[in-house]
C-alpha positions, 0 to 999 in steps of 0.5 A: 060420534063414538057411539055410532061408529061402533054400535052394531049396526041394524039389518035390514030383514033379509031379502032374496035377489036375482039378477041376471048376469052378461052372460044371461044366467040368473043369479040369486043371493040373500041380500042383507042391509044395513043402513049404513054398510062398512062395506059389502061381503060376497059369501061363498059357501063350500061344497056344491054351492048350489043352495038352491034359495026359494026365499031369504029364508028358505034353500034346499042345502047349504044351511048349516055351511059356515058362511051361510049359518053366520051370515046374521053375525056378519051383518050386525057387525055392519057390513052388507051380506050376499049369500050367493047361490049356484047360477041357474045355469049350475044349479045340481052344483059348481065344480071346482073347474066351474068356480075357476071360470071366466065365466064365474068370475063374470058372474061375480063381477055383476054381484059386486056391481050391483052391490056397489050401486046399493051402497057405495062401499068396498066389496069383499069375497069371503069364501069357505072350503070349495068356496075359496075358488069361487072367492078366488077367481073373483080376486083373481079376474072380476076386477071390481072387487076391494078385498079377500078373506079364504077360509078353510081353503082347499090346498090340497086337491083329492087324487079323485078330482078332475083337477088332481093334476092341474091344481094338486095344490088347490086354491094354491094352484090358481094364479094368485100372483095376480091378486092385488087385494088385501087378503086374509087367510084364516084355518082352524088348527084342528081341521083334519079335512084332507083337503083344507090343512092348516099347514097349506096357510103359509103356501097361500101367502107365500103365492100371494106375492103382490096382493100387498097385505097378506095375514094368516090366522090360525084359530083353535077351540070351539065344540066336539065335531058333530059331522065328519071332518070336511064338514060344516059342524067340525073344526073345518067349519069353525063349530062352536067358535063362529062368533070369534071366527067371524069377529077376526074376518070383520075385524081384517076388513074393518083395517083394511076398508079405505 
């Protein structure tokens, strides 16, 4: 019974599904199973988020982000995996003002519910970079989702963005007050992203007043950057040490899924 409880489970091969959400948009993500899942993962990658998926294999961006390139990491450690891309209804890309939106949080709502219907396990959002609003809105207003886990997250907004003023604080900004689900907020101590400092950690849990469990977790280490600072393959993308970083959110979710 040990045995089976902590061998890595085996995925299925991945597979491309659309749905079409209540708002009448389709939605695509890889969809990975396992046969018996501890629970089921909402990956949001940064950027623009559009991926634009043509196969379970196949998309026109997105696949070095760091969500998308260890999504095989999240699935053998047993939990079922949605790489979700943009709505066909934002497929050149998802502002942060779009991943903000009721109307993507519905969208959300619909993927975990299908989730649920394929395995009757709790779902968490895990986002990276600009998709920590994207994981959470879905906290915030989807209603049926069990857990978050921000990595990466933008607490800082670019006097550039349109939402400067509203959300100077990013993520931070949003009405996290209102999440109930055990999160975890992990950064690297290197990210020398603008937008993503490791120091913005304690503000977000500090606006998470009654999501119960609350943990932060600064990681360090990993290869020389290969791409420039807010990108996939520097610190802020957790290059080189993608195995750990994926450890420490699935060892979160495993203490944490009821």
């Amino acid at each position: 019974m040990l045995l089976a409880a902590t061998s890595p489970a085996r995925a299925a091969e991945p597979r491309l599904v659309t749905i079409k959400t209540p708002r009448g948009v389709s939605q695509a993500f890889i969809l990975i199973e396992p046969a018996k899942p501890v629970a089921s993962l909402i990956l949001f990658a940064g950027g623009k988020g559009a991926l634009g998926l043509q196969s379970a294999s196949s998309m026109h961006w997105g696949a070095g982000n760091f969500l998308v390139r260890t999504r095989a990491l999240f699935a053998a450690a047993g939990f079922a995996v949605a790489v979700v891309d943009a709505p066909s209804d934002h497929g050149k890309g998802m502002p942060a003002t779009f991943r903000m939106n009721r109307a993507h949080a519905r969208d959300i709502a619909a993927v975990a519910a299908y989730l649920k219907k394929q395995a009757p396990v709790p779902v968490w959002l895990v986002g990276t970079s600009m998709g920590t609003f994207s994981a959470a809105e879905g906290a915030i207003a989807a209603g049926n989702v069990d857990g978050l886990v921000l990595t990466s997250t933008i607490t800082h907004a670019s006097p550039r963005w349109h939402i400067a003023h509203s959300h100077p604080d990013g993520v931070a900004s949003m009405a996290l007050s209102r999440v109930k689900v055990p999160t975890l907020i992990v950064a690297h101590r290197g990210d020398a992203c603008e937008v993503s400092p490791p120091s913005g950690a304690p503000k977000l849990k500090a606006r998470l007043s009654k999501a119960g469990k609350v943990a932060v977790v600064l990681l360090d280490g990993g290869k020389p950057p290969a791409s420039v600072a807010c990108e996939a393959k520097s610190q802020h993308g957790y290059y080189g040490i993608e195995a750990r970083a994926v450890g420490t959110i699935t060892d979160f979710i495993k203490a944490n899924t009821r």
